[in-house]
ZAPA-74673 format. One record per atom (N, C-alpha, C): atom name; x, y, z. Coordinates in nm, 3 decimals. Example, Ala and Ser with C-alpha at 12.3 -4.5 7.8 and 13.67 -1.06 7.14 Angstrom:
BEGIN
R atom      px      py      pz
R    N   1.319  -0.569   0.780
R   CA   1.230  -0.450   0.780
R    C   1.320  -0.330   0.780
R    N   1.285  -0.225   0.708
R   CA   1.367  -0.106   0.714
R    C   1.290   0.003   0.787
END
This chain:
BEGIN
R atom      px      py      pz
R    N   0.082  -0.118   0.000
R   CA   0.000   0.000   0.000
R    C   0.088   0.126   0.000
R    N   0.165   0.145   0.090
R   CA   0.279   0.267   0.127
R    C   0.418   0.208   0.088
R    N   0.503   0.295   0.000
R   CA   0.647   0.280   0.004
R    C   0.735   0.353   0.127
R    N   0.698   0.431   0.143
R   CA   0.759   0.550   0.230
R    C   0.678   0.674   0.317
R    N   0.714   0.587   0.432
R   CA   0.597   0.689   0.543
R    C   0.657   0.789   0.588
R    N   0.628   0.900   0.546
R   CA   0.700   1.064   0.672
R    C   0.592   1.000   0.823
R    N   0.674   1.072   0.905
R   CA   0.582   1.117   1.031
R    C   0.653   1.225   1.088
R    N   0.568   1.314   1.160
R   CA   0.678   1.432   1.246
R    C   0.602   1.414   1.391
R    N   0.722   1.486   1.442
R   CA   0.741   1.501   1.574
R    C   0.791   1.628   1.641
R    N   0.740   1.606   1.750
R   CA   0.805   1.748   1.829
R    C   0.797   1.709   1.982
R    N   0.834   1.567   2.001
R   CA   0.830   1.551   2.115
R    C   0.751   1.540   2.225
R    N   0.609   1.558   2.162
R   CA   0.504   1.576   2.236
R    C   0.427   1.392   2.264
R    N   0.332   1.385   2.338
R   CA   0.272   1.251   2.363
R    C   0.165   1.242   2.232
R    N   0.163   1.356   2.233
R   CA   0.054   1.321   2.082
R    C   0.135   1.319   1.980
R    N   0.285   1.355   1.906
R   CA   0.321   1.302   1.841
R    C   0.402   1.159   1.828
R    N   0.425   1.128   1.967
R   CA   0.481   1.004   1.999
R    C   0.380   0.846   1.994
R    N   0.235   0.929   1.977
R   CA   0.086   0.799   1.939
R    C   0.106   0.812   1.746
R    N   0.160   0.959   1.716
R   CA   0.147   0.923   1.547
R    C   0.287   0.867   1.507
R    N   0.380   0.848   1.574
R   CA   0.451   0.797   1.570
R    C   0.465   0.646   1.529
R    N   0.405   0.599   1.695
R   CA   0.374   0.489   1.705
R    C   0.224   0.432   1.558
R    N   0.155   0.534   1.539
R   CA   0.062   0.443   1.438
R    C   0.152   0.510   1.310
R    N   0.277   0.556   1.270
R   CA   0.312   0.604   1.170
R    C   0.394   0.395   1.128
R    N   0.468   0.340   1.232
R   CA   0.524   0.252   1.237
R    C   0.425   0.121   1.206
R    N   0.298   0.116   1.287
R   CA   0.263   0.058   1.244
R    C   0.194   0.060   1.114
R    N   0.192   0.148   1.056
R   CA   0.132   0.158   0.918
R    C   0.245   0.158   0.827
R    N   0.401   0.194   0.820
R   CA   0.514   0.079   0.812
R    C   0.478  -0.054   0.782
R    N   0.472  -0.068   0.896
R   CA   0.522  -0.235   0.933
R    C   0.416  -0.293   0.832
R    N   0.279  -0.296   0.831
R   CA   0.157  -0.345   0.756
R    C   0.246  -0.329   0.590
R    N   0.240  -0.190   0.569
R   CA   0.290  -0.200   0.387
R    C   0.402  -0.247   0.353
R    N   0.518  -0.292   0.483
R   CA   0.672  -0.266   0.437
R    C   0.711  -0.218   0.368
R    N   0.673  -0.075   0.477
R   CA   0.726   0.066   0.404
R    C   0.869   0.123   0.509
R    N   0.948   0.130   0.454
R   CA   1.065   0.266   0.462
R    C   0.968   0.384   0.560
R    N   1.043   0.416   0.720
R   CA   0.988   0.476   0.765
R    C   1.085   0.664   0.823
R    N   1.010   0.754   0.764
R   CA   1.114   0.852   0.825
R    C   1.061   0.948   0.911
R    N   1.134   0.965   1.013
R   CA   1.108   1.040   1.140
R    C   1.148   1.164   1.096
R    N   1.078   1.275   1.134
R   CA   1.087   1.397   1.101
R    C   1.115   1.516   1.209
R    N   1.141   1.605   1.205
R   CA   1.133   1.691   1.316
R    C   1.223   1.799   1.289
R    N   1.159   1.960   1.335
R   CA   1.205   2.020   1.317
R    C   1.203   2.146   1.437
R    N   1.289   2.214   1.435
R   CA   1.283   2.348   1.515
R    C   1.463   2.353   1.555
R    N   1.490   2.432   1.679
R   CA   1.675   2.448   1.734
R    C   1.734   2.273   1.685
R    N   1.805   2.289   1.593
R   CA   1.878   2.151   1.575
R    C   1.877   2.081   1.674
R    N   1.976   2.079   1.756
R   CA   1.996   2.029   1.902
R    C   1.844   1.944   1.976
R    N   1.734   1.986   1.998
R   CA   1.615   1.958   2.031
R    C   1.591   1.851   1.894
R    N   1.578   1.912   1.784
R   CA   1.505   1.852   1.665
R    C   1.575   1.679   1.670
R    N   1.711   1.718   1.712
R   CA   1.808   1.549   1.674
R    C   1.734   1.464   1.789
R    N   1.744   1.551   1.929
R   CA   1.717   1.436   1.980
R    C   1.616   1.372   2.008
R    N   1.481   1.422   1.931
R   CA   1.380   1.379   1.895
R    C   1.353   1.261   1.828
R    N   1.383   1.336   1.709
R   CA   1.425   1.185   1.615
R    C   1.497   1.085   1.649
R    N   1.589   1.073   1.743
R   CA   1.689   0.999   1.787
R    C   1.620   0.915   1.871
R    N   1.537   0.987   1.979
R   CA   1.491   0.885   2.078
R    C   1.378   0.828   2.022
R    N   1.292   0.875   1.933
R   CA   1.171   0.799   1.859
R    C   1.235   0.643   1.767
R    N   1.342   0.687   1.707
R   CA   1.381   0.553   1.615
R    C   1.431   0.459   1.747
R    N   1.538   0.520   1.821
R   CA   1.505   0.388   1.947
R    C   1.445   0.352   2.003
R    N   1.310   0.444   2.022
R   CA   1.238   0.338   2.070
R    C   1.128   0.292   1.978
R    N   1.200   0.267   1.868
R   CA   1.080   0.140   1.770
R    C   1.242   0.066   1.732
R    N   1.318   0.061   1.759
R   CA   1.419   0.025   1.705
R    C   1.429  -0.117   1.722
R    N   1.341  -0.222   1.716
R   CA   1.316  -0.349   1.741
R    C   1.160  -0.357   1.618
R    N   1.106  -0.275   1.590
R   CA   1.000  -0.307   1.534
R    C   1.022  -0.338   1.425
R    N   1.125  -0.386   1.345
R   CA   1.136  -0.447   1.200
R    C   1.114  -0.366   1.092
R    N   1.098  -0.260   1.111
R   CA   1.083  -0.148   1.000
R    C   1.195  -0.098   0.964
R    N   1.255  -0.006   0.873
R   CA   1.347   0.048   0.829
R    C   1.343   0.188   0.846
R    N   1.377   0.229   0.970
R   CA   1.384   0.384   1.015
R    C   1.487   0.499   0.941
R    N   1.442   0.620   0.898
R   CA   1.575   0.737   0.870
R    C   1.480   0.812   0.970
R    N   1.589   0.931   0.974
R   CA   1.538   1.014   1.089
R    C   1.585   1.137   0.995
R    N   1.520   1.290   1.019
R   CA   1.568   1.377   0.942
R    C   1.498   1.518   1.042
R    N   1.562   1.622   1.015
R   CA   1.561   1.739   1.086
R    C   1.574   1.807   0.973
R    N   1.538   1.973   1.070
R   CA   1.541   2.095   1.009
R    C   1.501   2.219   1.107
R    N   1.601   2.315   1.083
R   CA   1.671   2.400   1.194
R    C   1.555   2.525   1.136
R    N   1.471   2.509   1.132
R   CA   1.378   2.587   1.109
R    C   1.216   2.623   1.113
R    N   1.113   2.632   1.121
R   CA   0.988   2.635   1.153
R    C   0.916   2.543   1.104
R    N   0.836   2.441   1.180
R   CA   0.802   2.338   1.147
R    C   0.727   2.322   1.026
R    N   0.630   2.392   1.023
R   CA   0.485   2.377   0.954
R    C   0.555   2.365   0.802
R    N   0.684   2.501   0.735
R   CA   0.705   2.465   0.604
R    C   0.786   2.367   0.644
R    N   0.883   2.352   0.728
R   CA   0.936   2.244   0.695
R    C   0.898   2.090   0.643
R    N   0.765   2.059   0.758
R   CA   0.718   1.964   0.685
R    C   0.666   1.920   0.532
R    N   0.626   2.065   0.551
R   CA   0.523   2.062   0.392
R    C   0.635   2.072   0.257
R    N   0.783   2.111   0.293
R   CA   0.897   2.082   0.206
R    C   0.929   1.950   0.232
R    N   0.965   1.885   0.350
R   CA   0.975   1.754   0.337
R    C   0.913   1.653   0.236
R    N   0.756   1.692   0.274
R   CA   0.668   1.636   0.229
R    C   0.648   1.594   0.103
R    N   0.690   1.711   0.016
R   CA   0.688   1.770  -0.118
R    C   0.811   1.732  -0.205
R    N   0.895   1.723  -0.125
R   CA   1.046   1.707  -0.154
R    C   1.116   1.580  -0.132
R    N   1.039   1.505  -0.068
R   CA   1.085   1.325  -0.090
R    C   0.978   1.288  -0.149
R    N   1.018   1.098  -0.202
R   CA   0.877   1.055  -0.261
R    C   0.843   0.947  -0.143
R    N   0.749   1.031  -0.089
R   CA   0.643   1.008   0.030
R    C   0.553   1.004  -0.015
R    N   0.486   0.834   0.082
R   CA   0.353   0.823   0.005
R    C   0.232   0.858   0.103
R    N   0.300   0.870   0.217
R   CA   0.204   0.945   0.344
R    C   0.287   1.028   0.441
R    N   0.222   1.125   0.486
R   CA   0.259   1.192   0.600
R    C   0.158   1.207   0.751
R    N   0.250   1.158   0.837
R   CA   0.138   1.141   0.982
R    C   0.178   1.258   1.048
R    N   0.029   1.250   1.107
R   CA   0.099   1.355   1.233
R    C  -0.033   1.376   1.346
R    N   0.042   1.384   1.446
R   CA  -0.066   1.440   1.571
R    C  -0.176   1.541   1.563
R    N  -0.277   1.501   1.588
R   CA  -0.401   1.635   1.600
R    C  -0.327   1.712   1.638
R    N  -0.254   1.727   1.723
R   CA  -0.199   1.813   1.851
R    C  -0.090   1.824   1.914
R    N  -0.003   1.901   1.927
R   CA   0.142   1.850   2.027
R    C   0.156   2.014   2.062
R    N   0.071   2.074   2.085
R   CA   0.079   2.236   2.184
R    C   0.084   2.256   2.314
R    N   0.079   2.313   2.374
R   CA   0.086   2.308   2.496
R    C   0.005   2.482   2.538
R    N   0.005   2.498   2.641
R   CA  -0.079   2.622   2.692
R    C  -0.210   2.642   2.657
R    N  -0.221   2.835   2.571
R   CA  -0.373   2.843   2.506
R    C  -0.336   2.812   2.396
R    N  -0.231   2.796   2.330
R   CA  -0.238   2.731   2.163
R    C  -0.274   2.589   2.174
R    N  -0.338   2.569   2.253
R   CA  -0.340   2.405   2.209
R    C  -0.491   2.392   2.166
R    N  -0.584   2.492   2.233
R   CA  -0.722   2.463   2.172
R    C  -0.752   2.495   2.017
R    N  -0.638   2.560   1.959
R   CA  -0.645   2.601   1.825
R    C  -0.687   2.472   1.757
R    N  -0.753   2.445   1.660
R   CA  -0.822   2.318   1.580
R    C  -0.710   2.257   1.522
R    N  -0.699   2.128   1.549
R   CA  -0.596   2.046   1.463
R    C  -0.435   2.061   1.533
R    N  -0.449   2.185   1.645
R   CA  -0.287   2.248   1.643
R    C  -0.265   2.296   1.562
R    N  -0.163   2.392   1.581
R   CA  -0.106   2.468   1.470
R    C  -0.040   2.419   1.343
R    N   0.080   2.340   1.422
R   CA   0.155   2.257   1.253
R    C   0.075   2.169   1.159
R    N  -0.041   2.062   1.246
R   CA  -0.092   1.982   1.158
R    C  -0.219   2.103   1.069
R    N  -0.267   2.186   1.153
R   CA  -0.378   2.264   1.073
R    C  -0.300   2.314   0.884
R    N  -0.177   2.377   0.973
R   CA  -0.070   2.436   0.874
R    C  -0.066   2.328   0.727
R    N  -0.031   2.249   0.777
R   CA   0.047   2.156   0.707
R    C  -0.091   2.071   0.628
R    N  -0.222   2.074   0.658
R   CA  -0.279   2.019   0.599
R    C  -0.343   2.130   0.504
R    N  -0.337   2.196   0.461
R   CA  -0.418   2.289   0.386
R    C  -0.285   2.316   0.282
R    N  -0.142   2.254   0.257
R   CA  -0.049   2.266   0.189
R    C   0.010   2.192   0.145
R    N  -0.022   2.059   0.187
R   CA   0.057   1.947   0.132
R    C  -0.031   1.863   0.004
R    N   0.069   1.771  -0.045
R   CA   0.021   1.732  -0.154
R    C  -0.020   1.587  -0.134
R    N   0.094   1.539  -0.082
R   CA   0.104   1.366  -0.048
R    C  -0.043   1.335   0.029
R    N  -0.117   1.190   0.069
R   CA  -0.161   1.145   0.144
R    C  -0.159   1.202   0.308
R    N  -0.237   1.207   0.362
R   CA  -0.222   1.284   0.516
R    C  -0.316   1.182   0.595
R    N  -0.290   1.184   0.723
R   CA  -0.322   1.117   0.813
R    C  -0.308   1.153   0.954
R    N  -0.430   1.223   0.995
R   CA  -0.405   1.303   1.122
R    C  -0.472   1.201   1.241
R    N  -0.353   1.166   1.329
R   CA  -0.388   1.091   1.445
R    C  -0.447   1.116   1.589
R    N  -0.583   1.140   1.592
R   CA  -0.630   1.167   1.694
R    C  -0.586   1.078   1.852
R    N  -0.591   1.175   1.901
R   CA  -0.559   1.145   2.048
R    C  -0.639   1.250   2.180
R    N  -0.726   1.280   2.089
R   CA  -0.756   1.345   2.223
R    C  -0.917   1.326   2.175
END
């Protein structure tokens, strides 16, 4: 079904459930899976870093990738810019009063711009 799954992250529990269903929707197509994340490098790595270890037993084929810059285009360049056949992502990973904003900010962003397949993982 899928060659190549994006998912992003930002460290949040709601991106760590699209995570987790980004892998398993992997694992089902044996698809090539890439962890995404963006914002201060430093933060962005070790995001990605600790997400691929901890699926790092699930039989999938993890890359991990960053970008030192604002999430929302970043994704939607990711997105656009590999051949991705889906992109996941959390309803939500805000925190404070931005979090009642609909969808969150990056996934709202990011869905009204992307091209690929989308798949927004509710959790709340």
């Amino acid at each position: 079904m899928y060659e190549h799954v994006l998912v992003g992250s930002d460290g949040s529990k709601t991106a760590a459930k699209a995570v987790d269903r980004a892998v398993e929707v992997a694992k089902a197509s044996k698809a090539r899976l890439t962890i995404f994340s963006a914002g201060p490098e430093d933060r962005a790595r070790a995001i990605v870093e600790a997400e691929a270890e901890r699926h790092a037993d699930s039989g999938v084929e993890i890359d991990t990738k960053t970008a030192d810059r604002e999430p929302s285009s970043a994704l939607v360049d990711e997105a656009e810019g590999g051949a991705y056949d889906l992109l996941v992502l959390g309803n939500k990973g805000l925190t404070g009063a931005r979090r009642f904003l609909p969808l969150g900010s990056v996934p709202g962003k990011v869905s009204h711009h992307v091209n690929t397949s989308f798949l927004i993982v509710r959790t709340t």
